[in-house]
N, C-alpha and C positions, 0 to 999 in steps of 0.2 A: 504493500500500500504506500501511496505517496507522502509526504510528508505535508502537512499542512500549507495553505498557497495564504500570506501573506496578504493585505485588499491592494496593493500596489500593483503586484504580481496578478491578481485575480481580477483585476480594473484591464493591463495590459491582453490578459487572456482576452477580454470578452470585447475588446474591442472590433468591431468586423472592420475586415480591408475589403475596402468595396470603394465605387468609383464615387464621386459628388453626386448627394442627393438633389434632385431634382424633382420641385412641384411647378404644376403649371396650373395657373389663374383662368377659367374664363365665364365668361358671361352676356348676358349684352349691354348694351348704351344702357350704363346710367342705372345698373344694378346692384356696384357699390365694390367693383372690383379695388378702384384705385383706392378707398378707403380702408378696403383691407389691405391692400401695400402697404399704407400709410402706418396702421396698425401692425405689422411684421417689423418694419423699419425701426419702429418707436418703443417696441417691445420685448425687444433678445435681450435673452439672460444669457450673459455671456455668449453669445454663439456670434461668427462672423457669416452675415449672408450677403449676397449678392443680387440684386433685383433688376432684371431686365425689363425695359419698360417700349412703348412704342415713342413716349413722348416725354422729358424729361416735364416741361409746365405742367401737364395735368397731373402729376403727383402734389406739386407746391409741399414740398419737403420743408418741413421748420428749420428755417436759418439759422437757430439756436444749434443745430445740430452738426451745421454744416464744415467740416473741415477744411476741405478745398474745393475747387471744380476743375477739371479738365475737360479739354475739347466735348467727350463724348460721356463723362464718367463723374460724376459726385461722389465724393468721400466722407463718409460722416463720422463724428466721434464716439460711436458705440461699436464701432469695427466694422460696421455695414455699408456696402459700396450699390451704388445705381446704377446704370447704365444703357443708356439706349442700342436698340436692335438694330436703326439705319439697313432696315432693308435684310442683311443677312444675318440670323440667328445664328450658323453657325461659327462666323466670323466675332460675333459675340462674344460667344461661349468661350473661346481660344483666347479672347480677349481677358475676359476673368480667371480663365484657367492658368494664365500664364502668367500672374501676378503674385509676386515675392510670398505673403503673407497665406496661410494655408485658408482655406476657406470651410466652411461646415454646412454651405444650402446656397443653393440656386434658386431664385422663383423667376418663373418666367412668364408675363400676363400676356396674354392673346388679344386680339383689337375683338370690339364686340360682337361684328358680326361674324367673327370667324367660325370655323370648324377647330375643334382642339386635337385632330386625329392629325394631321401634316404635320403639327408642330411634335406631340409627341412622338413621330416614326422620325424627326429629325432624331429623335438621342437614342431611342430605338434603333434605327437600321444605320445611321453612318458613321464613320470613327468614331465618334463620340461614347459611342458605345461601350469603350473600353475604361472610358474618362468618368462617364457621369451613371448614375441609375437612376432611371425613373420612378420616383415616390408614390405622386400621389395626382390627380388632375380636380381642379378641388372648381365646383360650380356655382355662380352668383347667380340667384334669381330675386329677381325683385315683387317682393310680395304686393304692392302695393300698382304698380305700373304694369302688370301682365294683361294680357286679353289670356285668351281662349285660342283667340288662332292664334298666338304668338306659337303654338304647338301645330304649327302646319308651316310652320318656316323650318328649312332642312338645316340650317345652322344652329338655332335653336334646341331642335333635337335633339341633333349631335352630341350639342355640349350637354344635355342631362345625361343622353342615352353613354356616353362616355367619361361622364364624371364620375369620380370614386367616391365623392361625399360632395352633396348639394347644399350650400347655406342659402338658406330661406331668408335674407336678408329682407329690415324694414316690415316686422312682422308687428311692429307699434302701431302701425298706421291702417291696420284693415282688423277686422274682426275673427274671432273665431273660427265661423262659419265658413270667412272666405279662404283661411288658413287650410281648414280641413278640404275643401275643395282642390284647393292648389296642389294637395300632397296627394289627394289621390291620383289627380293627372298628371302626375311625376312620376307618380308608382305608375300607371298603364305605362307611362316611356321604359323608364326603366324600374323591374320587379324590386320590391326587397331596396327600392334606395335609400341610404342615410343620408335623412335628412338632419341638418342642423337649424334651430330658427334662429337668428341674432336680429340684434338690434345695431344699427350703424357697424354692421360688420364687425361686432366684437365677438369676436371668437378663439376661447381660448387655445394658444397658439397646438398646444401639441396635440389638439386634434387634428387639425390640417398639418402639423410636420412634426415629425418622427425624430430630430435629431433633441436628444436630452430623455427622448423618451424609453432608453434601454440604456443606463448608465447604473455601474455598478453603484456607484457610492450616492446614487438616488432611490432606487428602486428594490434592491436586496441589502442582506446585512452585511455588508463588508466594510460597511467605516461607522462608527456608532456617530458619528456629528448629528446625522440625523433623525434621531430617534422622536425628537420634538415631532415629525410628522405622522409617525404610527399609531394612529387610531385604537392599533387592535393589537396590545402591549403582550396578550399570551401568544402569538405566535410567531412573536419577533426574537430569535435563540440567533446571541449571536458566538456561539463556541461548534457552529455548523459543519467544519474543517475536521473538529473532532471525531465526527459520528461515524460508524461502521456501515463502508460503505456495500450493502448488500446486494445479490441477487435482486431482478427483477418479481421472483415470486413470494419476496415479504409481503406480509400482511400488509397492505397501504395505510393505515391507521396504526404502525408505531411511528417514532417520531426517531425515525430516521431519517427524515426529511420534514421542510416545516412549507407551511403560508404562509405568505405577507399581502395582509390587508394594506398596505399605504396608500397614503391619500396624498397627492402634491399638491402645496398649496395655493397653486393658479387652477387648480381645478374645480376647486370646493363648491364656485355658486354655482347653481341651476341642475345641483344631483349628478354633476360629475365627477368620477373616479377612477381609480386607476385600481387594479386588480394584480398581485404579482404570485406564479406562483413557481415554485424550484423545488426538484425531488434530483435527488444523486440514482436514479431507475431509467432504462431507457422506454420510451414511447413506443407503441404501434404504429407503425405507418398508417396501417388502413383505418386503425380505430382515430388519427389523428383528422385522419380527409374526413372520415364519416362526421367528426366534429365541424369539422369546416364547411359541410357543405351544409352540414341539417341541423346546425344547432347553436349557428352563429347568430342571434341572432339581432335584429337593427338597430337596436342603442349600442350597439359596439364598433366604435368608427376607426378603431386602431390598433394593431397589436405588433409586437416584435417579441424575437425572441430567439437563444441558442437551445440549438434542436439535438438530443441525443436520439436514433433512433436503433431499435434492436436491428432490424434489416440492413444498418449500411454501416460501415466503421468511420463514415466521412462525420465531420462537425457541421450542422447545416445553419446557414442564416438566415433568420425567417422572420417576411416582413409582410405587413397587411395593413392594406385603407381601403376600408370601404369593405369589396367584397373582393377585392384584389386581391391576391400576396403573391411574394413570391422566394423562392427558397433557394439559395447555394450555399454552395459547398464549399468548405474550407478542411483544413486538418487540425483537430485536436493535440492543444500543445500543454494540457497539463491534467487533472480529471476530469474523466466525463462527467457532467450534469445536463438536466434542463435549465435551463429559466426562463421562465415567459411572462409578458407583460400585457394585461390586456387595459386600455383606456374606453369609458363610453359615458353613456348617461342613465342615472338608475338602474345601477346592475345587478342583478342578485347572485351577489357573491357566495351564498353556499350553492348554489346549484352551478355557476359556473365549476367551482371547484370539484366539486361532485364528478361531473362531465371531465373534465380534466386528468381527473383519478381513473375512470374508466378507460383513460386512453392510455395506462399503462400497459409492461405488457406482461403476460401470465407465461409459466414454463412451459413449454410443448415436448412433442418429440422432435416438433419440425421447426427447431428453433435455428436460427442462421440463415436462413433463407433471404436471398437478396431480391435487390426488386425485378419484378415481372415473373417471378418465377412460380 
Protein backbone atom coordinates (compact mmCIF):
# COMPACT_ATOMS: atom_id res chain seq x y z
CA UNK A 1 0.00 0.00 0.00
CA UNK A 2 1.19 3.48 -0.73
CA UNK A 3 2.04 5.70 1.70
CA UNK A 4 -0.18 8.54 2.42
CA UNK A 5 -0.39 11.60 -0.52
CA UNK A 6 0.25 14.75 1.21
CA UNK A 7 -2.80 17.77 -0.04
CA UNK A 8 0.17 19.37 -2.05
CA UNK A 9 0.80 16.12 -3.74
CA UNK A 10 -2.86 15.01 -3.85
CA UNK A 11 -3.82 18.81 -5.35
CA UNK A 12 -0.91 18.07 -8.05
CA UNK A 13 -2.55 14.59 -8.77
CA UNK A 14 -5.85 15.74 -9.52
CA UNK A 15 -5.03 18.37 -11.57
CA UNK A 16 -6.26 17.34 -15.34
CA UNK A 17 -3.97 18.22 -18.27
CA UNK A 18 -6.25 19.13 -20.66
CA UNK A 19 -6.31 21.99 -23.21
CA UNK A 20 -8.16 25.77 -22.25
CA UNK A 21 -11.48 25.45 -21.40
CA UNK A 22 -13.69 26.92 -23.48
CA UNK A 23 -17.51 28.33 -23.14
CA UNK A 24 -19.27 29.85 -25.80
CA UNK A 25 -22.01 32.74 -25.00
CA UNK A 26 -25.12 33.00 -27.22
CA UNK A 27 -28.38 34.23 -27.70
CA UNK A 28 -30.13 36.85 -29.40
CA UNK A 29 -30.30 40.82 -29.61
CA UNK A 30 -30.78 42.14 -26.47
CA UNK A 31 -31.02 38.97 -24.38
CA UNK A 32 -28.48 39.89 -21.93
CA UNK A 33 -25.58 38.15 -23.26
CA UNK A 34 -23.07 41.15 -22.80
CA UNK A 35 -24.31 41.60 -19.36
CA UNK A 36 -23.37 38.21 -18.59
CA UNK A 37 -19.75 39.06 -19.81
CA UNK A 38 -19.85 41.83 -17.95
CA UNK A 39 -20.71 39.64 -14.93
CA UNK A 40 -17.80 36.95 -15.61
CA UNK A 41 -15.34 39.82 -16.13
CA UNK A 42 -16.35 41.51 -12.65
CA UNK A 43 -16.59 38.30 -10.95
CA UNK A 44 -13.34 35.78 -10.98
CA UNK A 45 -12.01 34.57 -7.90
CA UNK A 46 -8.88 34.37 -8.79
CA UNK A 47 -9.16 32.74 -12.13
CA UNK A 48 -7.54 34.60 -15.33
CA UNK A 49 -10.12 34.47 -18.23
CA UNK A 50 -10.02 35.76 -21.57
CA UNK A 51 -13.34 37.14 -23.23
CA UNK A 52 -13.71 37.35 -26.95
CA UNK A 53 -16.18 39.61 -27.94
CA UNK A 54 -17.51 40.88 -31.59
CA UNK A 55 -17.31 44.48 -30.25
CA UNK A 56 -15.19 45.93 -27.62
CA UNK A 57 -18.04 49.28 -26.85
CA UNK A 58 -20.96 47.14 -26.38
CA UNK A 59 -19.23 45.56 -23.30
CA UNK A 60 -18.53 49.22 -21.74
CA UNK A 61 -16.05 47.46 -19.39
CA UNK A 62 -15.62 49.63 -15.91
CA UNK A 63 -12.63 51.89 -16.25
CA UNK A 64 -12.15 51.22 -12.75
CA UNK A 65 -10.96 48.00 -13.92
CA UNK A 66 -9.07 48.87 -16.73
CA UNK A 67 -5.38 48.21 -16.80
CA UNK A 68 -4.20 49.03 -20.22
CA UNK A 69 -5.72 48.82 -23.97
CA UNK A 70 -4.19 47.66 -26.97
CA UNK A 71 -5.00 47.96 -30.55
CA UNK A 72 -7.21 44.87 -30.32
CA UNK A 73 -7.02 43.72 -26.51
CA UNK A 74 -8.13 45.31 -22.91
CA UNK A 75 -6.34 44.38 -19.87
CA UNK A 76 -7.99 44.50 -16.72
CA UNK A 77 -6.70 44.29 -13.09
CA UNK A 78 -8.40 41.02 -12.00
CA UNK A 79 -6.15 39.17 -14.57
CA UNK A 80 -8.87 39.14 -17.13
CA UNK A 81 -8.04 40.11 -20.66
CA UNK A 82 -10.89 41.09 -23.70
CA UNK A 83 -10.47 40.81 -26.97
CA UNK A 84 -12.04 41.35 -30.13
CA UNK A 85 -12.71 38.53 -32.89
CA UNK A 86 -12.14 41.01 -36.02
CA UNK A 87 -13.59 38.61 -38.28
CA UNK A 88 -11.24 35.45 -37.60
CA UNK A 89 -11.84 33.49 -34.40
CA UNK A 90 -9.25 31.43 -34.90
CA UNK A 91 -6.70 34.20 -35.31
CA UNK A 92 -8.03 35.16 -31.82
CA UNK A 93 -7.76 32.33 -30.19
CA UNK A 94 -3.67 32.08 -31.10
CA UNK A 95 -3.81 35.50 -30.14
CA UNK A 96 -4.67 34.75 -26.40
CA UNK A 97 -3.20 31.52 -26.41
CA UNK A 98 0.10 32.99 -27.10
CA UNK A 99 0.29 35.20 -24.21
CA UNK A 100 3.08 35.03 -21.56
CA UNK A 101 0.67 34.74 -18.45
CA UNK A 102 -1.18 31.18 -18.21
CA UNK A 103 -4.63 31.52 -18.62
CA UNK A 104 -7.69 29.30 -16.93
CA UNK A 105 -11.04 30.20 -19.44
CA UNK A 106 -11.86 31.38 -22.71
CA UNK A 107 -15.42 32.67 -23.37
CA UNK A 108 -16.36 33.37 -26.48
CA UNK A 109 -19.89 35.29 -27.31
CA UNK A 110 -21.49 34.74 -30.79
CA UNK A 111 -23.21 37.89 -32.53
CA UNK A 112 -27.14 37.38 -31.93
CA UNK A 113 -28.30 36.03 -34.69
CA UNK A 114 -25.93 33.44 -35.11
CA UNK A 115 -25.96 29.75 -35.19
CA UNK A 116 -23.57 28.46 -32.17
CA UNK A 117 -22.61 25.18 -34.05
CA UNK A 118 -19.62 26.82 -36.63
CA UNK A 119 -18.28 28.40 -33.81
CA UNK A 120 -18.03 25.42 -31.61
CA UNK A 121 -16.68 22.92 -34.75
CA UNK A 122 -14.07 25.93 -34.97
CA UNK A 123 -12.36 24.21 -31.46
CA UNK A 124 -14.00 21.08 -32.35
CA UNK A 125 -12.51 20.03 -35.68
CA UNK A 126 -9.36 22.54 -36.29
CA UNK A 127 -5.94 22.65 -34.55
CA UNK A 128 -7.30 24.11 -31.87
CA UNK A 129 -8.26 21.20 -30.96
CA UNK A 130 -5.35 20.17 -29.27
CA UNK A 131 -5.08 23.63 -27.45
CA UNK A 132 -8.58 24.38 -26.01
CA UNK A 133 -11.64 21.88 -24.94
CA UNK A 134 -14.86 22.79 -25.39
CA UNK A 135 -16.89 23.23 -21.83
CA UNK A 136 -19.83 24.30 -22.18
CA UNK A 137 -22.25 26.50 -24.83
CA UNK A 138 -24.26 28.24 -22.35
CA UNK A 139 -27.82 30.12 -23.99
CA UNK A 140 -29.54 33.62 -23.23
CA UNK A 141 -33.13 33.86 -23.65
CA UNK A 142 -35.00 36.80 -22.93
CA UNK A 143 -37.94 36.09 -20.94
CA UNK A 144 -39.51 39.08 -21.22
CA UNK A 145 -38.93 40.00 -25.25
CA UNK A 146 -39.61 36.56 -26.82
CA UNK A 147 -42.64 35.82 -29.32
CA UNK A 148 -43.62 32.43 -30.00
CA UNK A 149 -42.31 32.53 -33.55
CA UNK A 150 -39.04 33.61 -32.24
CA UNK A 151 -39.18 29.56 -32.37
CA UNK A 152 -39.47 29.32 -36.18
CA UNK A 153 -36.34 31.22 -36.78
CA UNK A 154 -33.41 28.52 -37.54
CA UNK A 155 -30.95 30.53 -35.49
CA UNK A 156 -32.95 30.68 -32.72
CA UNK A 157 -33.29 27.16 -32.45
CA UNK A 158 -30.10 26.22 -32.99
CA UNK A 159 -28.87 28.19 -30.00
CA UNK A 160 -31.55 26.36 -27.48
CA UNK A 161 -31.46 23.05 -29.58
CA UNK A 162 -27.45 23.32 -28.92
CA UNK A 163 -27.16 24.90 -25.77
CA UNK A 164 -25.81 22.82 -22.61
CA UNK A 165 -27.76 25.20 -20.05
CA UNK A 166 -30.38 27.82 -21.11
CA UNK A 167 -30.45 31.05 -18.79
CA UNK A 168 -33.90 32.36 -18.67
CA UNK A 169 -32.66 35.76 -18.35
CA UNK A 170 -35.17 39.00 -17.10
CA UNK A 171 -37.48 36.50 -15.48
CA UNK A 172 -38.47 39.84 -13.00
CA UNK A 173 -40.36 41.26 -15.75
CA UNK A 174 -43.00 38.75 -16.86
CA UNK A 175 -45.07 36.56 -14.66
CA UNK A 176 -45.21 33.10 -13.68
CA UNK A 177 -47.45 31.80 -16.11
CA UNK A 178 -45.51 33.34 -19.00
CA UNK A 179 -42.28 31.63 -17.35
CA UNK A 180 -43.80 28.31 -17.31
CA UNK A 181 -44.99 28.66 -20.84
CA UNK A 182 -41.56 29.62 -22.08
CA UNK A 183 -39.93 26.56 -20.57
CA UNK A 184 -42.08 24.30 -21.91
CA UNK A 185 -41.28 25.48 -25.42
CA UNK A 186 -37.65 25.13 -24.70
CA UNK A 187 -38.30 21.74 -23.40
CA UNK A 188 -40.21 20.77 -27.15
CA UNK A 189 -36.79 22.25 -28.68
CA UNK A 190 -34.69 20.69 -26.63
CA UNK A 191 -35.88 17.53 -24.11
CA UNK A 192 -34.63 17.54 -20.45
CA UNK A 193 -33.12 21.31 -21.00
CA UNK A 194 -31.45 23.14 -17.94
CA UNK A 195 -32.97 25.77 -17.54
CA UNK A 196 -31.51 28.49 -15.35
CA UNK A 197 -33.85 31.61 -14.41
CA UNK A 198 -31.76 34.82 -13.42
CA UNK A 199 -32.37 38.13 -13.04
CA UNK A 200 -29.81 40.66 -15.12
CA UNK A 201 -27.84 37.73 -15.92
CA UNK A 202 -26.61 36.97 -12.40
CA UNK A 203 -25.77 33.60 -12.43
CA UNK A 204 -23.66 32.06 -10.30
CA UNK A 205 -20.51 31.62 -12.10
CA UNK A 206 -19.74 27.93 -11.72
CA UNK A 207 -22.76 26.83 -13.18
CA UNK A 208 -21.84 28.10 -16.58
CA UNK A 209 -17.81 27.38 -15.97
CA UNK A 210 -16.31 24.57 -14.54
CA UNK A 211 -12.83 25.92 -13.71
CA UNK A 212 -12.72 26.02 -9.47
CA UNK A 213 -15.28 23.65 -9.66
CA UNK A 214 -13.18 20.39 -9.04
CA UNK A 215 -10.21 21.75 -6.83
CA UNK A 216 -8.93 19.60 -4.37
CA UNK A 217 -8.59 22.17 -1.57
CA UNK A 218 -12.33 23.28 -2.25
CA UNK A 219 -14.36 20.43 -2.63
CA UNK A 220 -12.66 17.26 -0.77
CA UNK A 221 -10.63 17.20 2.58
CA UNK A 222 -7.24 17.68 1.65
CA UNK A 223 -6.50 21.02 3.40
CA UNK A 224 -8.72 21.78 6.50
CA UNK A 225 -8.64 25.90 5.77
CA UNK A 226 -12.00 25.16 4.78
CA UNK A 227 -13.92 23.49 6.84
CA UNK A 228 -15.97 26.83 7.69
CA UNK A 229 -17.91 25.73 4.59
CA UNK A 230 -19.17 22.19 5.46
CA UNK A 231 -22.57 22.18 6.27
CA UNK A 232 -22.41 18.54 7.17
CA UNK A 233 -19.51 18.29 9.95
CA UNK A 234 -20.16 14.07 10.27
CA UNK A 235 -18.93 13.39 7.19
CA UNK A 236 -16.08 15.59 6.79
CA UNK A 237 -12.92 12.78 8.09
CA UNK A 238 -10.09 14.34 7.34
CA UNK A 239 -7.28 11.21 8.26
CA UNK A 240 -8.82 9.63 4.69
CA UNK A 241 -5.04 8.62 3.47
CA UNK A 242 -5.31 6.53 6.54
CA UNK A 243 -8.11 4.03 5.72
CA UNK A 244 -7.61 0.41 4.27
CA UNK A 245 -7.93 0.78 1.13
CA UNK A 246 -10.38 -2.24 0.07
CA UNK A 247 -11.79 -4.42 -2.49
CA UNK A 248 -14.60 -3.24 -4.40
CA UNK A 249 -16.84 -5.94 -2.66
CA UNK A 250 -16.88 -4.17 0.85
CA UNK A 251 -19.98 -3.52 2.23
CA UNK A 252 -20.41 0.22 0.92
CA UNK A 253 -21.71 1.45 4.23
CA UNK A 254 -18.27 1.01 6.29
CA UNK A 255 -16.55 4.14 6.33
CA UNK A 256 -13.86 3.34 4.26
CA UNK A 257 -14.71 5.90 2.26
CA UNK A 258 -16.67 9.12 3.23
CA UNK A 259 -19.23 12.11 1.62
CA UNK A 260 -18.91 15.43 1.45
CA UNK A 261 -21.96 17.45 1.66
CA UNK A 262 -20.05 21.02 0.83
CA UNK A 263 -21.62 23.86 0.09
CA UNK A 264 -19.53 26.99 -1.80
CA UNK A 265 -20.29 29.85 -0.73
CA UNK A 266 -21.39 31.62 -4.04
CA UNK A 267 -23.66 29.07 -4.29
CA UNK A 268 -25.97 29.35 -1.22
CA UNK A 269 -28.83 31.71 -2.68
CA UNK A 270 -31.69 30.25 -4.65
CA UNK A 271 -31.01 26.21 -3.38
CA UNK A 272 -27.88 25.98 -4.84
CA UNK A 273 -25.24 23.23 -4.06
CA UNK A 274 -22.66 21.58 -4.62
CA UNK A 275 -22.61 17.69 -3.86
CA UNK A 276 -19.08 15.86 -3.43
CA UNK A 277 -18.70 12.43 -3.28
CA UNK A 278 -15.15 10.19 -3.12
CA UNK A 279 -14.88 6.37 -2.33
CA UNK A 280 -11.06 4.66 -2.60
CA UNK A 281 -13.64 1.45 -4.99
CA UNK A 282 -13.64 1.45 -8.58
CA UNK A 283 -17.00 2.20 -10.56
CA UNK A 284 -19.10 0.31 -13.09
CA UNK A 285 -18.85 1.48 -16.32
CA UNK A 286 -22.28 0.60 -17.27
CA UNK A 287 -23.94 1.10 -13.94
CA UNK A 288 -22.17 4.63 -14.24
CA UNK A 289 -23.96 5.48 -18.00
CA UNK A 290 -27.07 3.82 -16.60
CA UNK A 291 -26.63 6.98 -14.16
CA UNK A 292 -26.14 9.36 -16.62
CA UNK A 293 -28.51 8.63 -19.00
CA UNK A 294 -31.65 7.93 -16.51
CA UNK A 295 -31.07 9.48 -13.52
CA UNK A 296 -29.53 12.66 -14.19
CA UNK A 297 -31.67 14.43 -13.41
CA UNK A 298 -32.55 18.60 -14.47
CA UNK A 299 -31.55 20.68 -11.46
CA UNK A 300 -28.19 19.29 -12.03
CA UNK A 301 -26.26 21.65 -14.44
CA UNK A 302 -22.63 20.52 -13.72
CA UNK A 303 -20.50 17.92 -12.60
CA UNK A 304 -16.73 16.83 -12.89
CA UNK A 305 -14.88 14.58 -11.72
CA UNK A 306 -11.79 11.63 -11.58
CA UNK A 307 -13.17 8.51 -12.61
CA UNK A 308 -11.70 5.02 -11.25
CA UNK A 309 -13.37 2.43 -13.29
CA UNK A 310 -13.19 -1.56 -12.72
CA UNK A 311 -13.01 -2.19 -16.67
CA UNK A 312 -10.08 0.01 -17.68
CA UNK A 313 -6.77 0.77 -15.80
CA UNK A 314 -6.68 4.37 -17.50
CA UNK A 315 -7.56 7.45 -14.95
CA UNK A 316 -10.50 9.05 -16.73
CA UNK A 317 -11.44 12.88 -16.60
CA UNK A 318 -14.91 13.57 -16.44
CA UNK A 319 -16.69 16.57 -17.40
CA UNK A 320 -20.51 17.54 -17.61
CA UNK A 321 -22.83 20.79 -18.51
CA UNK A 322 -25.93 20.25 -19.02
CA UNK A 323 -26.51 16.88 -20.46
CA UNK A 324 -23.12 16.88 -22.17
CA UNK A 325 -19.88 15.20 -20.79
CA UNK A 326 -17.24 14.15 -21.77
CA UNK A 327 -14.57 11.66 -20.45
CA UNK A 328 -10.57 11.17 -21.11
CA UNK A 329 -8.11 9.47 -20.37
CA UNK A 330 -5.00 10.05 -18.40
CA UNK A 331 -2.69 7.65 -16.28
CA UNK A 332 -2.89 7.36 -12.64
CA UNK A 333 0.15 8.75 -10.99
CA UNK A 334 -0.42 7.84 -7.26
CA UNK A 335 -3.82 5.90 -5.64
CA UNK A 336 -6.73 5.19 -7.29
CA UNK A 337 -10.00 6.88 -6.18
CA UNK A 338 -13.02 8.56 -7.24
CA UNK A 339 -14.09 11.81 -6.74
CA UNK A 340 -16.88 13.51 -8.11
CA UNK A 341 -18.40 16.70 -7.92
CA UNK A 342 -21.92 17.27 -8.62
CA UNK A 343 -23.31 21.25 -8.64
CA UNK A 344 -27.30 22.17 -9.26
CA UNK A 345 -30.22 23.53 -7.63
CA UNK A 346 -32.28 21.79 -4.97
CA UNK A 347 -30.70 18.55 -4.94
CA UNK A 348 -31.60 15.63 -2.83
CA UNK A 349 -28.45 14.71 -1.69
CA UNK A 350 -29.33 11.32 -0.04
CA UNK A 351 -30.79 9.97 -3.18
CA UNK A 352 -28.05 11.31 -5.27
CA UNK A 353 -25.79 9.53 -3.15
CA UNK A 354 -27.66 6.46 -2.87
CA UNK A 355 -27.53 6.33 -6.99
CA UNK A 356 -23.89 7.00 -6.74
CA UNK A 357 -23.22 3.96 -4.35
CA UNK A 358 -25.03 1.73 -6.69
CA UNK A 359 -22.66 2.59 -9.28
CA UNK A 360 -20.09 0.75 -7.56
CA UNK A 361 -18.82 -2.28 -8.42
CA UNK A 362 -19.77 -5.85 -6.80
CA UNK A 363 -17.03 -9.05 -7.24
CA UNK A 364 -17.88 -11.34 -10.30
CA UNK A 365 -16.24 -14.13 -11.84
CA UNK A 366 -16.17 -11.98 -14.95
CA UNK A 367 -14.36 -9.24 -13.27
CA UNK A 368 -11.51 -7.57 -15.68
CA UNK A 369 -13.22 -7.23 -18.40
CA UNK A 370 -12.43 -4.22 -20.77
CA UNK A 371 -14.72 -2.25 -22.65
CA UNK A 372 -16.83 -3.64 -25.57
CA UNK A 373 -16.26 -6.82 -24.41
Amino acid sequence: MQSAVTPDQSQAMDAPKQGLPVTIITGFLGSGKTTLLNHILTNQQGLKTAVLVNEFGEIGIDNELIVSTGENMVELSNGCICCTINNDLVDAVYKVLEREEKLDYLVVETTGLADPLPVALTFLGTELRDLTRLDSIITVVDAANYSLDLFNSQAAYSQIAYGDVIVLNKTDLVDEATLNELEKKIGEVKEGARILRTTRSQVPLPLILSVGLFESDKYFDTVDEHNHDHHDHDHDHHDHDDHDHSTCGHDHHDHDHEHHHHHSDHLENDGFTSLSFQIDKPLSIRKFQYFLDNQLTENIFRAKGIMWFDESPNRHIFHLCGKRFTMDDDEWKGEKKNQLVLIGQNLDQNQLLEQLEKCICVPSTSRGQGFGK
